[in-house]
N, C-alpha and C positions, 0 to 999 in steps of 0.2 A: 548447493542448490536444494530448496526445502521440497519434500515428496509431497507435503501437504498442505493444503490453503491456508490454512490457520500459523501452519509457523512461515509460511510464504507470508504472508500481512503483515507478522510481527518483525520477520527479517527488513521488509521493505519500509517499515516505519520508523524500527530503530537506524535503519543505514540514513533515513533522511534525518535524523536528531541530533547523529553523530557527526551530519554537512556530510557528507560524500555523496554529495548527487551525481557527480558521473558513477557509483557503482547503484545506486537508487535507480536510476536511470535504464540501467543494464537488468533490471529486474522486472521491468514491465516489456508489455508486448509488444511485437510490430505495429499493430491495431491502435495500442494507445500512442505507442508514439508517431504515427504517420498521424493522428488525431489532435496531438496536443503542439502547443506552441511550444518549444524548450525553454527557451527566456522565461517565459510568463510561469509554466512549470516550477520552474528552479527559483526564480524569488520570490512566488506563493510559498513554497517550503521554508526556502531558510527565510523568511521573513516571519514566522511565525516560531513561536514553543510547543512543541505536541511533547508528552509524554504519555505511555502505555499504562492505564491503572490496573486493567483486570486482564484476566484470560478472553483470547479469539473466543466468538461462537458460530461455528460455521453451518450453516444450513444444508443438510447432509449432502449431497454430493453435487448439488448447484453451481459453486464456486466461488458461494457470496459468502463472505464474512463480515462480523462488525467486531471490532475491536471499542472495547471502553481509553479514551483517551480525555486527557486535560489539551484541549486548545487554548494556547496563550491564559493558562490556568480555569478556563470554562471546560467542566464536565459534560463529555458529548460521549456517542457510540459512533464513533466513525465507520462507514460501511463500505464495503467495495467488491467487484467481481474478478475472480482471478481464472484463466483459463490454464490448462495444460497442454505444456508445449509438446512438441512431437519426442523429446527426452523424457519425458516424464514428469519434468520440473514446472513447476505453478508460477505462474505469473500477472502482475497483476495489469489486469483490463480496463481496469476502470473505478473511479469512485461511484458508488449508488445515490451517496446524499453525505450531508454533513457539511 
């Protein structure tokens, strides 16, 4: 479990690149997932290529992060909000944009 947003984004990014979306899954919220469709979820991800190019930049203790990523080889900053749960472990809440 990552203590902090930034390596919280980059866990939950690489675990979707690797296809393990049920542990991808197990990384976000209550909040996102009573929010999201699982289906629709899960072949947005593996239906795409994301790779990680740069380091997280986390906006100091918000919970927003944007990580630099290649979408299906398009360079973007991918953004999103992660909250902490009542263990202390970050999780992600949401995409911001991208």
């Amino acid at each position: 479990p990552a203590s902090d947003p930034g390596t919280a984004a980059v866990t939950y990014l690489e675990t979707l690149r690797a296809g393990d979306v049920d542990a991808a899954w197990a990384l976000t919220s209550p909040a996102f997932q009573a929010a999201q469709d699982r289906d629709s979820w899960e072949s947005f991800w593996t239906g795409h290529d994301v790779e990680i190019v740069g380091d997280p930049r986390v906006a100091g203790s918000s919970g927003r992060v944007v990580v630099p990523v290649t979408f299906d080889g398009a360079r973007e900053d991918y953004a999103m909000t992660l909250v902490q749960a009542d263990d202390g472990t970050w999780l992600v809440d949401g995409p911001v944009g991208g």
